[in-house]
Backbone bond lengths (Angstrom), bond angles and torsions (degrees), N, CA, C in turn:
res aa  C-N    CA-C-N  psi(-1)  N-CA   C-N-CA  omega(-1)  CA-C   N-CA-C  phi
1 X - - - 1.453 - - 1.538 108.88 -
2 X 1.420 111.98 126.36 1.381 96.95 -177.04 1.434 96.70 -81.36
3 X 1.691 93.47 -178.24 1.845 111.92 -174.91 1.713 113.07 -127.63
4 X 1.102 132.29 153.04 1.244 134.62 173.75 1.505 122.08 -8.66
5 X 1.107 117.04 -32.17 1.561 125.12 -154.90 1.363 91.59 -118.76
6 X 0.951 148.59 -4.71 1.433 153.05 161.08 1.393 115.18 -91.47
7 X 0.876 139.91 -35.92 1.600 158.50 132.85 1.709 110.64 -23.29
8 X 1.449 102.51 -59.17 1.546 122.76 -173.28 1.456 101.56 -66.01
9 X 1.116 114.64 -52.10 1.405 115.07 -170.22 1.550 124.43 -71.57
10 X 1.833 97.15 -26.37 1.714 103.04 171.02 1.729 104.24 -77.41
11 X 1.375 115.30 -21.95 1.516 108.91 -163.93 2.216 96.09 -76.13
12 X 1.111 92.03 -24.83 1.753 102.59 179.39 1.697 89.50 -60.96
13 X 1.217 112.88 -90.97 1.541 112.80 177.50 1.300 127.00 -3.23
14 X 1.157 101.63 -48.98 1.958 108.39 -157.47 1.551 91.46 -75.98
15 X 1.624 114.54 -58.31 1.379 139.75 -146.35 1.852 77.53 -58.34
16 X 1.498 116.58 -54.38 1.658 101.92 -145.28 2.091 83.76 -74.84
17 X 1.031 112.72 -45.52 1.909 102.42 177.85 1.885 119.86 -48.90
18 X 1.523 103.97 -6.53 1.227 107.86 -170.93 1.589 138.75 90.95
19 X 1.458 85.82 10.85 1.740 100.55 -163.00 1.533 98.22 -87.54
20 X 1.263 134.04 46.39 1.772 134.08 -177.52 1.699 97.73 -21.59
21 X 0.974 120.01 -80.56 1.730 123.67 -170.67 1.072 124.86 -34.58
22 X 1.301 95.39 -52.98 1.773 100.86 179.06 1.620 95.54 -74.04
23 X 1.445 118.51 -66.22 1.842 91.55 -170.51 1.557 114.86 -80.37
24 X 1.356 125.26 37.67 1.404 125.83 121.87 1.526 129.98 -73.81
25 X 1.068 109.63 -44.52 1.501 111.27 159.00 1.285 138.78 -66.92
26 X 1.303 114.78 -10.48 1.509 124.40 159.96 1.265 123.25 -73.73
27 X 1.696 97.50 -44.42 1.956 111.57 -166.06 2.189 91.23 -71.73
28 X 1.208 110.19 -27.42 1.238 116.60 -169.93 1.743 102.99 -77.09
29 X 1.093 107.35 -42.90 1.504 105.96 165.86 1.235 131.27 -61.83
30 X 1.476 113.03 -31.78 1.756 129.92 169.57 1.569 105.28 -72.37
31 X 1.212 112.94 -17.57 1.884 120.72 -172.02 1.712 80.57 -77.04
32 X 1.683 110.03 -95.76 1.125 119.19 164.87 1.798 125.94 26.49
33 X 1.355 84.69 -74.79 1.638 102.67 177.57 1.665 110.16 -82.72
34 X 0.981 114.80 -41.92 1.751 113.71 163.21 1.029 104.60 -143.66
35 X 1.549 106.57 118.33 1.416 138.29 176.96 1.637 118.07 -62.92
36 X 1.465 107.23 -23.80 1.384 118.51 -156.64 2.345 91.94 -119.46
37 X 1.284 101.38 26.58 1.923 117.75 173.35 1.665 83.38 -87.59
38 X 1.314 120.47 105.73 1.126 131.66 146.95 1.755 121.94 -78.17
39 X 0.966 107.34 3.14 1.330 99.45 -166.01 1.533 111.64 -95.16
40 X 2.001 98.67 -33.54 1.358 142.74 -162.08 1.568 86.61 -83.72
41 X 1.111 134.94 -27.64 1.571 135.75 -156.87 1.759 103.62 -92.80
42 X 1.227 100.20 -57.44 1.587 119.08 151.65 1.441 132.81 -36.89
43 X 1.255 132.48 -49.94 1.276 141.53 -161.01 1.930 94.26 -103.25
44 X 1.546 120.42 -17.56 1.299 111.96 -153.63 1.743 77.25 -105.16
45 X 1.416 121.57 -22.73 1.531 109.39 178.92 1.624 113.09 -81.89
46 X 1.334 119.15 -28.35 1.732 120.57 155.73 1.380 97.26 -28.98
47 X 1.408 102.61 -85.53 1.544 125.68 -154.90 1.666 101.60 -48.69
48 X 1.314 122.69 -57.91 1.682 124.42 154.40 1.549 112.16 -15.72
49 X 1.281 123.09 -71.61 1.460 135.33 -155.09 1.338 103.28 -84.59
50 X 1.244 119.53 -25.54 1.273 119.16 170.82 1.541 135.23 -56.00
51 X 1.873 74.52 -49.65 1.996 105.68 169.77 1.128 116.45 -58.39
52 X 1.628 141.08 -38.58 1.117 162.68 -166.58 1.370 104.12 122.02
53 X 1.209 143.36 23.04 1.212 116.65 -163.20 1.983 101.27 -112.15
54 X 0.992 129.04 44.14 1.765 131.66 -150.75 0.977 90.85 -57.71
55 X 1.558 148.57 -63.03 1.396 126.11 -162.81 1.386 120.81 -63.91
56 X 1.551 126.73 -29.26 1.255 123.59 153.86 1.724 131.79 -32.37
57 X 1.439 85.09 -38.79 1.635 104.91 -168.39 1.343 97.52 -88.36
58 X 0.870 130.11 -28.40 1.858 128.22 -171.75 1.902 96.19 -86.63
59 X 1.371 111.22 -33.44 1.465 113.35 -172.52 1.963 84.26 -61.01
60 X 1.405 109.69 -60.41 1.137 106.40 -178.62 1.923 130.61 -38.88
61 X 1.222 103.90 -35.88 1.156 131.06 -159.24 1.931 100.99 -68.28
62 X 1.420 77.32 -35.87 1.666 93.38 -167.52 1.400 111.12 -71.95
63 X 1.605 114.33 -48.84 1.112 126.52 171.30 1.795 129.15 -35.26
64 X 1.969 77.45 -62.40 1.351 94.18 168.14 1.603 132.77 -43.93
65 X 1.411 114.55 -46.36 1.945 141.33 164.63 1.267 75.52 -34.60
66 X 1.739 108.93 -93.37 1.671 106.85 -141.88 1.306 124.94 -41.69
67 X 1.196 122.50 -54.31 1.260 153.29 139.16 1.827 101.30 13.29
68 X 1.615 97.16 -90.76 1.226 115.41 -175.06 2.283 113.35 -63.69
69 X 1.288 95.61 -33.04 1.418 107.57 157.15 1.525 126.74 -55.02
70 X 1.131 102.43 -37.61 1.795 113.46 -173.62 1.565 99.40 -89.35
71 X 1.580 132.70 -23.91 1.105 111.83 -177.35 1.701 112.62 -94.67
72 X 1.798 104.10 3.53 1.516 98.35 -179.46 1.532 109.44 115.38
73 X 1.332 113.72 -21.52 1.094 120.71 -167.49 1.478 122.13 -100.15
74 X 1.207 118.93 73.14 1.319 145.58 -163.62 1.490 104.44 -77.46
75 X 0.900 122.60 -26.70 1.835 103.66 -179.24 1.626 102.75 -91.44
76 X 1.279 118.17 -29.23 1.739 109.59 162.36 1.660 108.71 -65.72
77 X 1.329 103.07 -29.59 1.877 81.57 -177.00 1.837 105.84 -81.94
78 X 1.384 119.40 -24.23 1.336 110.85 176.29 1.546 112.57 -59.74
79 X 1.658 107.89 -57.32 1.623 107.00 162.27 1.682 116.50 -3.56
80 X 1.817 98.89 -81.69 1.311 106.28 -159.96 1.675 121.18 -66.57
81 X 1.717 103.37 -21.46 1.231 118.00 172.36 2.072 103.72 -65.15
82 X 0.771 98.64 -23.15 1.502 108.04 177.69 1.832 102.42 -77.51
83 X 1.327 121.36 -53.56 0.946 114.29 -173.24 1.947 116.88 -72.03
84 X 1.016 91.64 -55.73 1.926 99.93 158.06 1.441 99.65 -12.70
85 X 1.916 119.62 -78.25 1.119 114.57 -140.34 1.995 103.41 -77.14
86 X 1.238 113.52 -20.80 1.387 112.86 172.15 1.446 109.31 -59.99
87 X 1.708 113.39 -45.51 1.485 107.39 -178.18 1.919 109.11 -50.59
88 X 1.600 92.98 -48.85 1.484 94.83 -165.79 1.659 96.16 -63.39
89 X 1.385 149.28 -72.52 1.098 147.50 146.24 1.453 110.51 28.56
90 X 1.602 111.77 -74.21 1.872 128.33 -170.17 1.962 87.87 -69.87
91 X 0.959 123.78 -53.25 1.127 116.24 -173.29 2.156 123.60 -60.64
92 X 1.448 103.05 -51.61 1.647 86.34 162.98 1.723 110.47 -76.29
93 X 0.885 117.84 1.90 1.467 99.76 -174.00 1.995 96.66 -105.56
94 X 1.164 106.69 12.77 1.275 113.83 179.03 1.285 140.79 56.99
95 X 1.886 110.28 22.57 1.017 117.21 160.27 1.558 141.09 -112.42
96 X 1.297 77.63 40.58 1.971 100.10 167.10 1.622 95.76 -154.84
C-alpha cells in the first residue's frame, strides 16, 4: 500500500511531465492520507492556479501557512504567504 510520500512524489512527476490532473490527484491522495502534508497542499495549489483554478490554489495556499505555522516553521509559511499574494496579484490583474 503506498503512503503519503509516495503519492507526493508521483504527483511531483506528473506536474514536471505536464500531466496537471493526474498530479492533482496524487498530491490529493497524499492530503487524503495525511491531512497535515503541507508540502502536498502547496505544490497541488501551483498546479491548481496554473490550471485556472487560483482560488482553489490560494484555499490551498492557506492551508499550507497553517500547517507549516503550527509546526514552528515560519519561514516556509512566510514563503507561501508570498506565493498566495502573486496568485492573488495574477488574478486581479487578470492573468489567472
Amino acid at each position: 500500500m503506498a503512503n503519503a510520500e509516495e503519492f507526493f512524489r508521483s504527483g511531483r512527476k506528473l506536474a514536471k511531465q505536464g500531466q496537471s490532473q493526474e498530479a492533482i490527484a496524487e498530491y490529493t491522495r497524499a492530503i487524503e492520507l495525511d491531512p497535515n502534508y503541507a508540502e502536498a497542499y502547496f505544490y497541488r495549489d501551483n498546479v491548481l492556479a496554473l490550471e485556472g483554478q487560483p482560488q482553489k490554489g490560494i484555499e490551498d495556499f492557506q492551508k499550507a501557512a497553517a500547517i507549516f505555522t503550527s509546526r514552528g516553521e515560519s519561514e516556509k509559511a512566510q514563503a507561501v504567504h508570498q506565493h498566495e499574494e502573486i496568485i492573488r496579484q495574477g488574478i486581479q490583474e487578470g492573468e489567472l
